[in-house]
KEGU-762008 format. One line per 2 residues: number of its first residue (from 1); their letters; for each residue x, y, z of N, C-alpha, C, CB. Coordinates in nm, 3 decimals. Glycine has a CB too. Layout:
N
NUM> A> X Y Z X Y Z X Y Z X Y Z; ...
***
This chain:
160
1> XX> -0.409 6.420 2.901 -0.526 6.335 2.883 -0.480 6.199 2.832 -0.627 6.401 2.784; -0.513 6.116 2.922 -0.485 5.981 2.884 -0.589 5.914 2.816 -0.453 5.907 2.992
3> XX> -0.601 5.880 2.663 -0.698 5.777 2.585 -0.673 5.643 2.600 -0.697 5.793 2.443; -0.773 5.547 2.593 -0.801 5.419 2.605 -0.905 5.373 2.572 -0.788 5.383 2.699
5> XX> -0.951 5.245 2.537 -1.080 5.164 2.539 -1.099 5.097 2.645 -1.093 5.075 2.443; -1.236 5.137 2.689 -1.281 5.029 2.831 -1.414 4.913 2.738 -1.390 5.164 3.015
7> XX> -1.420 4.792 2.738 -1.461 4.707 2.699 -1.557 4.767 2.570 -1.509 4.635 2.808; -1.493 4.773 2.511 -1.492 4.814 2.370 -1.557 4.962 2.336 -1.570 4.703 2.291
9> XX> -1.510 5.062 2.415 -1.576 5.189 2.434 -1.444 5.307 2.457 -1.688 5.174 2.575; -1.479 5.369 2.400 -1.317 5.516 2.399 -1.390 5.565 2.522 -1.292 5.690 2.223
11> XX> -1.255 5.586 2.577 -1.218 5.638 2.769 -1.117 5.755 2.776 -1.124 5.493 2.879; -1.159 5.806 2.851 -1.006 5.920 2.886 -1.014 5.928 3.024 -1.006 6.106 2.821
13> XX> -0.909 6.004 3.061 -0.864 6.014 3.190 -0.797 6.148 3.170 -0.772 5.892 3.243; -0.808 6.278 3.256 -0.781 6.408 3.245 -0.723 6.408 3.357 -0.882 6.503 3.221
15> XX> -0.664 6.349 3.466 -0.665 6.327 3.591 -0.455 6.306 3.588 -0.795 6.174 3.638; -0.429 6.290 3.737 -0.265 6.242 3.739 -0.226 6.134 3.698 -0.204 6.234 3.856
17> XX> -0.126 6.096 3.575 -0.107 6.002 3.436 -0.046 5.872 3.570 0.047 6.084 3.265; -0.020 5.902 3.712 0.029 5.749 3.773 -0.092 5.740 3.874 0.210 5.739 3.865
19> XX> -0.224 5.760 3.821 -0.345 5.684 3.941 -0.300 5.568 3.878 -0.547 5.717 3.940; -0.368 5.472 3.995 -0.341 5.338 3.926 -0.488 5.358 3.870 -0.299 5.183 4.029
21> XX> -0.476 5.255 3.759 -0.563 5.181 3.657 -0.715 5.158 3.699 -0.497 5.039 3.628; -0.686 5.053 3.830 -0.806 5.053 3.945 -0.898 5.165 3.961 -0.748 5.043 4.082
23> XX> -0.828 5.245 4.042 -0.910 5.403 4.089 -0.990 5.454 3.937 -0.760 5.558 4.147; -0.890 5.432 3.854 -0.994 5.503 3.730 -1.084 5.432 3.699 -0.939 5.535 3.597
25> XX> -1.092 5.316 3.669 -1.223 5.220 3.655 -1.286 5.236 3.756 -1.208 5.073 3.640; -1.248 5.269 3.884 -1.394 5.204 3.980 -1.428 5.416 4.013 -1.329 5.043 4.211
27> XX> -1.374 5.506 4.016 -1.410 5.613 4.086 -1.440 5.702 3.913 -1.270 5.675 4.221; -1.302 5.708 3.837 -1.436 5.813 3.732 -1.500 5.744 3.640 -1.378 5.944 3.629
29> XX> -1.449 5.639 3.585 -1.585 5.544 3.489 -1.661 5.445 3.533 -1.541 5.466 3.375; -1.720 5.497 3.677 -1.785 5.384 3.743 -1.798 5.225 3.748 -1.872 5.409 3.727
31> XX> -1.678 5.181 3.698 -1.722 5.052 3.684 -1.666 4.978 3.826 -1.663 4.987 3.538; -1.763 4.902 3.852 -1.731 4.879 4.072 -1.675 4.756 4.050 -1.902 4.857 4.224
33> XX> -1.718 4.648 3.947 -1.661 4.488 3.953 -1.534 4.511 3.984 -1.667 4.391 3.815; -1.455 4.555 3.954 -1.265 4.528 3.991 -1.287 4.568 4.158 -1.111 4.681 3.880
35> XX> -1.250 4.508 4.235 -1.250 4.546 4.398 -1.053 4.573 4.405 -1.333 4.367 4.530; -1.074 4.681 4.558 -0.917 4.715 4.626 -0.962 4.565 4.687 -0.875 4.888 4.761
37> XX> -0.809 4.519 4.645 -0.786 4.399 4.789 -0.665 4.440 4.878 -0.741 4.218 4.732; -0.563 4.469 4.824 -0.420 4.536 4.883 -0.362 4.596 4.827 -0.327 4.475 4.919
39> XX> -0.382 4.627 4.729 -0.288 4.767 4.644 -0.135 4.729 4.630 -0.287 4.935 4.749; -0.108 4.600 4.628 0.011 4.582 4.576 0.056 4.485 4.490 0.074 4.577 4.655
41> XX> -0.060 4.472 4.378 -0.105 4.372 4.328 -0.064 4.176 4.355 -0.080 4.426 4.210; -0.116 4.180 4.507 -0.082 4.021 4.521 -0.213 3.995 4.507 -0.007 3.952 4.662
43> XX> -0.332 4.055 4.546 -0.405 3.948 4.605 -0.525 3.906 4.438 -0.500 4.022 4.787; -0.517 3.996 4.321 -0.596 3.974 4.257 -0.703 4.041 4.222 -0.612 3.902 4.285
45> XX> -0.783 4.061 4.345 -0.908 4.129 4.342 -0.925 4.184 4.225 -0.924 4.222 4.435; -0.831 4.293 4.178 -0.872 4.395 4.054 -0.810 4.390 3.915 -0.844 4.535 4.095
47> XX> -0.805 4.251 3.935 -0.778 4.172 3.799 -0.860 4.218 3.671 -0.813 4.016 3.821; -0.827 4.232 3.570 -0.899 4.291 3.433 -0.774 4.247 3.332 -0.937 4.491 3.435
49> XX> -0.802 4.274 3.209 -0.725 4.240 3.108 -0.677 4.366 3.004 -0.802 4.135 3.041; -0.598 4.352 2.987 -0.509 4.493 2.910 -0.460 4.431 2.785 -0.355 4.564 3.006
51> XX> -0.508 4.461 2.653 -0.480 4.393 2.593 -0.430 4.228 2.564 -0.444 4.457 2.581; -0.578 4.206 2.612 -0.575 4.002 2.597 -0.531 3.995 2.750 -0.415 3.896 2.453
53> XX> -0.408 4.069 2.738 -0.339 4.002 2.926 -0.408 4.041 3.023 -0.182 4.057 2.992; -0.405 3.913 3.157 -0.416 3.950 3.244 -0.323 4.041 3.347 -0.448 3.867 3.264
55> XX> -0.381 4.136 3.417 -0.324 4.247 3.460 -0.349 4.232 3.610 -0.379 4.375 3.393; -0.316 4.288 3.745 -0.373 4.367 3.855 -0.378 4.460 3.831 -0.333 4.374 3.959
57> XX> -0.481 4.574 3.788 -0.514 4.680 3.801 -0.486 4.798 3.872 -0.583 4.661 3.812; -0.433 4.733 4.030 -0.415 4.851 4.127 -0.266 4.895 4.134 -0.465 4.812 4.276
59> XX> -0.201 4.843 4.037 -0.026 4.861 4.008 -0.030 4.892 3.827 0.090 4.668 4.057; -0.096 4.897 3.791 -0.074 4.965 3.662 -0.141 5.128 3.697 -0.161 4.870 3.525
61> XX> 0.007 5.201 3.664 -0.063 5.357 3.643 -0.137 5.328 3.521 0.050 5.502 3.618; -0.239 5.423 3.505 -0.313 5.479 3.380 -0.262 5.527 3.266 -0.379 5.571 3.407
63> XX> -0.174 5.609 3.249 -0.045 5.623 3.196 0.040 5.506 3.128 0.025 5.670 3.299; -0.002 5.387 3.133 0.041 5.268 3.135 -0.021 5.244 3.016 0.017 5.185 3.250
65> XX> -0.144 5.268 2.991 -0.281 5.187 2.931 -0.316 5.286 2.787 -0.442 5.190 3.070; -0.204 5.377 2.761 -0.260 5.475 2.693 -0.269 5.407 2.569 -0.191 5.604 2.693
67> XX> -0.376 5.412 2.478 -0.384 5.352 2.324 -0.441 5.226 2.326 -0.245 5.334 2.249; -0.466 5.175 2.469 -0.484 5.011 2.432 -0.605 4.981 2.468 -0.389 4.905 2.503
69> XX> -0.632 4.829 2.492 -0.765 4.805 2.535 -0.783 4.718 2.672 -0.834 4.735 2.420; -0.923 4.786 2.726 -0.894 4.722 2.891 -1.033 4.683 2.834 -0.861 4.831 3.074
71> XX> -1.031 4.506 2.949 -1.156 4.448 2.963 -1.186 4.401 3.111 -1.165 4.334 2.866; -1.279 4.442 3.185 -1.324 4.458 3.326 -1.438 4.356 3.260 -1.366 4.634 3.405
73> XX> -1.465 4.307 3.439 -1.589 4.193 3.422 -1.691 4.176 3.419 -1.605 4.130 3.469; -1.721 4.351 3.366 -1.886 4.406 3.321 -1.830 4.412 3.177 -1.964 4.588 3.397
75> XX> -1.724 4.358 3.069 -1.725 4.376 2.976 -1.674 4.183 2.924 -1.643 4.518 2.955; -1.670 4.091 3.020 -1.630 3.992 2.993 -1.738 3.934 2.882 -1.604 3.925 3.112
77> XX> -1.847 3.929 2.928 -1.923 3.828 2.805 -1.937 3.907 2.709 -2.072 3.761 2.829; -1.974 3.789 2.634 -1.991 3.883 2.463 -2.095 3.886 2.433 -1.931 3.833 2.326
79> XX> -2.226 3.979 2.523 -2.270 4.065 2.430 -2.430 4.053 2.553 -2.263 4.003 2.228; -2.480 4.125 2.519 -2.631 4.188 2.622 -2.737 3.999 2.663 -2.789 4.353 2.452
81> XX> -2.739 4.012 2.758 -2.827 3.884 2.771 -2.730 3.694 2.760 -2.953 3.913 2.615; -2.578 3.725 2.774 -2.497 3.634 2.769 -2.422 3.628 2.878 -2.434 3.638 2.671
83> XX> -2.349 3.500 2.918 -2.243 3.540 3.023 -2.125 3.457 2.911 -2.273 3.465 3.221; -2.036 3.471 2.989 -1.888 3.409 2.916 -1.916 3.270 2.959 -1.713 3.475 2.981
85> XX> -1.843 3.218 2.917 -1.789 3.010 2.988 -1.824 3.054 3.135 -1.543 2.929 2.977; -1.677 3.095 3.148 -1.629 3.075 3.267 -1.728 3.184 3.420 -1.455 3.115 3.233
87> XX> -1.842 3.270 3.333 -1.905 3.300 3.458 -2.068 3.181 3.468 -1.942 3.497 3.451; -2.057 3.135 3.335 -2.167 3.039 3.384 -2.158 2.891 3.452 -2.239 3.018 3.275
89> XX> -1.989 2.870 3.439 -1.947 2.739 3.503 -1.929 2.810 3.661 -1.786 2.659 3.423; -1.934 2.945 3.677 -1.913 2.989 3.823 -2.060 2.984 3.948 -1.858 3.157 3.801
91> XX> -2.140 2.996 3.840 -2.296 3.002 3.904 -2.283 2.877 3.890 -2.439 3.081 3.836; -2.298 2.772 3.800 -2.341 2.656 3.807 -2.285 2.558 3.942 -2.309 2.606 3.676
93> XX> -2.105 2.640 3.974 -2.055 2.541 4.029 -2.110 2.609 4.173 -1.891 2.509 3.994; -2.139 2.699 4.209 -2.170 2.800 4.345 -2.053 2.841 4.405 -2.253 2.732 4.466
95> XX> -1.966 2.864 4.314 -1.812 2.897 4.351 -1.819 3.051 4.470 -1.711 2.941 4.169; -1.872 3.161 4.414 -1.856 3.242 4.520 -1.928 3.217 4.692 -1.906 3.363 4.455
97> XX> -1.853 3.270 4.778 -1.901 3.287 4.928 -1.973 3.411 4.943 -1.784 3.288 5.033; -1.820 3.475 4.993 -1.843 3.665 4.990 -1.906 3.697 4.899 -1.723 3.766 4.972
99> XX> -1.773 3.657 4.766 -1.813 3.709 4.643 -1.720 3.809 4.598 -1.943 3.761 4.648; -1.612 3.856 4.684 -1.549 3.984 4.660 -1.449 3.907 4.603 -1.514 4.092 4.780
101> XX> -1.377 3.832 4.568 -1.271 3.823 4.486 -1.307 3.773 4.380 -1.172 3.764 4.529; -1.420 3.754 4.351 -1.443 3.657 4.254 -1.484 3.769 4.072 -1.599 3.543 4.337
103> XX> -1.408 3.870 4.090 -1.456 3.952 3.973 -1.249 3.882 3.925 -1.526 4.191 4.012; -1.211 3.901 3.991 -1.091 3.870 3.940 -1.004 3.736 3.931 -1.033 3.945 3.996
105> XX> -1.125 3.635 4.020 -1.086 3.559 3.984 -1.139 3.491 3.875 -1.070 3.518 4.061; -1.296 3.527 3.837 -1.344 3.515 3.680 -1.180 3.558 3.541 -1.508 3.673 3.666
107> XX> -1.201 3.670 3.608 -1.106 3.684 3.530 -0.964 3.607 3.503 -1.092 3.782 3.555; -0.897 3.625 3.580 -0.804 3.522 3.588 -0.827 3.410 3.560 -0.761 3.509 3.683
109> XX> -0.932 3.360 3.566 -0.972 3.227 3.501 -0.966 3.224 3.322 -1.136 3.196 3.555; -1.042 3.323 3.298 -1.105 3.315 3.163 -0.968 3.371 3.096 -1.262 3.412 3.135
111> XX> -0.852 3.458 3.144 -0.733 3.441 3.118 -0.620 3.298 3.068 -0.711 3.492 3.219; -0.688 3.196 3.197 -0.615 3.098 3.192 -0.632 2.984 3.076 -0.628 3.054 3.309
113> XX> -0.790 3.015 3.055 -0.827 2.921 2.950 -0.781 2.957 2.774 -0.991 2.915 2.968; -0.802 3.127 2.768 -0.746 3.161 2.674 -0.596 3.161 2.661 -0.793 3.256 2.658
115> XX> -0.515 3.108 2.730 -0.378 3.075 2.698 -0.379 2.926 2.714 -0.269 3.148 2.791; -0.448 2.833 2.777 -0.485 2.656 2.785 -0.587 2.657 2.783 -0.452 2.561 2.896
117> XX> -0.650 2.564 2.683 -0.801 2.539 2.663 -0.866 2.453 2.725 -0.832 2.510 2.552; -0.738 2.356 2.779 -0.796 2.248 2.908 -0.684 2.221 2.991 -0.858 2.088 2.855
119> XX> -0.680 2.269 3.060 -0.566 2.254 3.181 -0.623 2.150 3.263 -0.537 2.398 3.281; -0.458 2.108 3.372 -0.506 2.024 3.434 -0.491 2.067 3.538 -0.475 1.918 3.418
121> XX> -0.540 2.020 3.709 -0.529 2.063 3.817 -0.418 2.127 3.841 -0.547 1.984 3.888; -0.298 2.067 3.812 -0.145 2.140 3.861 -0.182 2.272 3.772 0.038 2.042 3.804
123> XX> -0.177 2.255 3.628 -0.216 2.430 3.600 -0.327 2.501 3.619 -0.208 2.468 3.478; -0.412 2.479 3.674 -0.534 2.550 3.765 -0.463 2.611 3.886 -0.660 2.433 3.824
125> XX> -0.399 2.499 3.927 -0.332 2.534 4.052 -0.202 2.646 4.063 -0.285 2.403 4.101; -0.127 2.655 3.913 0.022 2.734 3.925 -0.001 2.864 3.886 0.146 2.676 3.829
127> XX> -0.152 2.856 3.800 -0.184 2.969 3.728 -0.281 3.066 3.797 -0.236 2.927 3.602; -0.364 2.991 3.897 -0.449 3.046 3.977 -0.400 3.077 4.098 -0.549 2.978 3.988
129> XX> -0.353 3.261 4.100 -0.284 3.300 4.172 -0.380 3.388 4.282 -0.181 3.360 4.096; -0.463 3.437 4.203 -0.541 3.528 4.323 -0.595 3.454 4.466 -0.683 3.592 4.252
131> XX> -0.632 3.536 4.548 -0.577 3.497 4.661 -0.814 3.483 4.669 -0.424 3.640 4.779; -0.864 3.405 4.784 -0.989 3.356 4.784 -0.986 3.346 4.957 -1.014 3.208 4.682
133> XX> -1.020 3.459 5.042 -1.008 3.455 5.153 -1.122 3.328 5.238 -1.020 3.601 5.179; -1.178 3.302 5.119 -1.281 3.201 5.187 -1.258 3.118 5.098 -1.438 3.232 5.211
135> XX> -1.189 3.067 5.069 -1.092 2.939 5.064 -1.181 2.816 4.964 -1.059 2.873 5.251; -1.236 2.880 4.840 -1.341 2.829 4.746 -1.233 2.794 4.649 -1.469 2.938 4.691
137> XX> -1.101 2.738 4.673 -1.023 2.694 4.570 -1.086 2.579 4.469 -0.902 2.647 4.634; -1.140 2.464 4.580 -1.152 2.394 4.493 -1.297 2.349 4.405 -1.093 2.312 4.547
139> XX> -1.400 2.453 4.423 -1.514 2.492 4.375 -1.454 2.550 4.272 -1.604 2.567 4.456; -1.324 2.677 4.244 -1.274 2.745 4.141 -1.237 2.651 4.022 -1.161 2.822 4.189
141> XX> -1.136 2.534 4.062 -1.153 2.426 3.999 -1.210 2.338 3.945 -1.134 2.397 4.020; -1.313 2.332 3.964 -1.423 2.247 3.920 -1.472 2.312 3.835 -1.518 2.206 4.006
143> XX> -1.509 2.446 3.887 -1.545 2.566 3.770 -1.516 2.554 3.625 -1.473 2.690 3.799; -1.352 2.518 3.669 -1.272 2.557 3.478 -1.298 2.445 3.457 -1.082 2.601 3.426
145> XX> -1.302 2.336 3.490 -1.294 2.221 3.434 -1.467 2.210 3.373 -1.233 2.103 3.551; -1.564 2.272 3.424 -1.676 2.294 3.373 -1.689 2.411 3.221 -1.746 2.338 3.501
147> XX> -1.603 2.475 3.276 -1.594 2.571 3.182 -1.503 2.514 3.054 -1.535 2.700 3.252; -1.415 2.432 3.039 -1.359 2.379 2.962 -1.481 2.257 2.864 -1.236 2.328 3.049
149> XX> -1.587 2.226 2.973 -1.659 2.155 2.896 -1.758 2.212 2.830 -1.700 2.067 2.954; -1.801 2.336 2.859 -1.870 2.416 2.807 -1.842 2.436 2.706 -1.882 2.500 2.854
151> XX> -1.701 2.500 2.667 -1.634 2.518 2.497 -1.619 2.366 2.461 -1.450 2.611 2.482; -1.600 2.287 2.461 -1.610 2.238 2.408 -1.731 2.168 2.318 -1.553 2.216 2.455
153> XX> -1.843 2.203 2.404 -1.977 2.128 2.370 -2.026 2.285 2.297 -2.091 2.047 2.534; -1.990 2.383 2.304 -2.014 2.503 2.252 -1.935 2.536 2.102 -1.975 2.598 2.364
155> XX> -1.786 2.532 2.104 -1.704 2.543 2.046 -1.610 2.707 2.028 -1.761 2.485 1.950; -1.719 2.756 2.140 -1.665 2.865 2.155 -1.565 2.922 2.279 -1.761 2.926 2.142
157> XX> -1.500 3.053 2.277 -1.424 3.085 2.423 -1.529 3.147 2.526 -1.290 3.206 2.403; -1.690 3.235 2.446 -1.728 3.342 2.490 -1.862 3.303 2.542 -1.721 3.447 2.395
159> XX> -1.970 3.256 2.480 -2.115 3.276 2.521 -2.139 3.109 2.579 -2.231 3.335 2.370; -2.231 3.104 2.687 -2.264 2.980 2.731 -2.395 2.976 2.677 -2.250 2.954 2.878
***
């Protein structure tokens, strides 16, 4: 039995200790935001955070995660009736198309800011790795740079 916290909640896993990370969030603790993009963690999609870090999900066994804390992007904002910065600079900017990469690329974002609080294009650009098959790069950008103004006029990392 593998223990863990899923966005601030005790989790187990009774299951084989190398599923990846992914499968257990989206098939036994229902949580669907992390999407499969390729299962070899390039493309992003199932981006979440493992203690503070950003992770791909579909290359971490479960087994991996034992004792620590995972945050998926039904656990990003802080708290019932809030979104984070960086998902209200995402609506504001109309960043998603599909929409399917964009759970990880929230994430990956709100990653990026909590290690730079205002980056500039080149680090939007070196740090923003997930892959956006509909090619909303530079809507993603505008995003953080919205989202950077948000904390600041806020003073916070979390609630808009």
């Amino acid at each position: 039995m593998i223990s863990f916290q899923v966005n601030g909640q005790p989790a187990e896993f009774p299951g084989d200790q190398q599923t990846p990370l992914l499968w257990v969030l989206r098939d036994h603790l229902k949580l669907k935001g992390s999407k499969f993009g390729c299962g070899i963690g390039q493309c992003g999609a199932c981006s979440v955070h493992i203690d503070g870090n950003l992770a791909r999900s579909c290359v971490v066994p479960v087994a991996g995660v034992a004792g620590k804390s995972i945050t998926t992007i039904e656990g990003l904002a802080p708290g019932a009736n809030q979104l984070h910065v960086v998902q209200q600079a995402w609506l504001e900017e109309d960043v998603p198309q599909c929409g399917y990469c964009q759970a990880g690329q929230i994430m990956a974002a709100a990653d990026l800011l909590a290690r730079n609080p205002s980056p500039s294009d080149d680090e939007i650009d070196a740090s923003m790795t997930n892959i956006c098959r509909c090619g909303t790069y530079v809507r993603i950008r505008k995003a953080l740079h919205r989202a950077v103004a948000f904390k600041s006029t806020l003073g916070t990392g979390g609630a808009a």
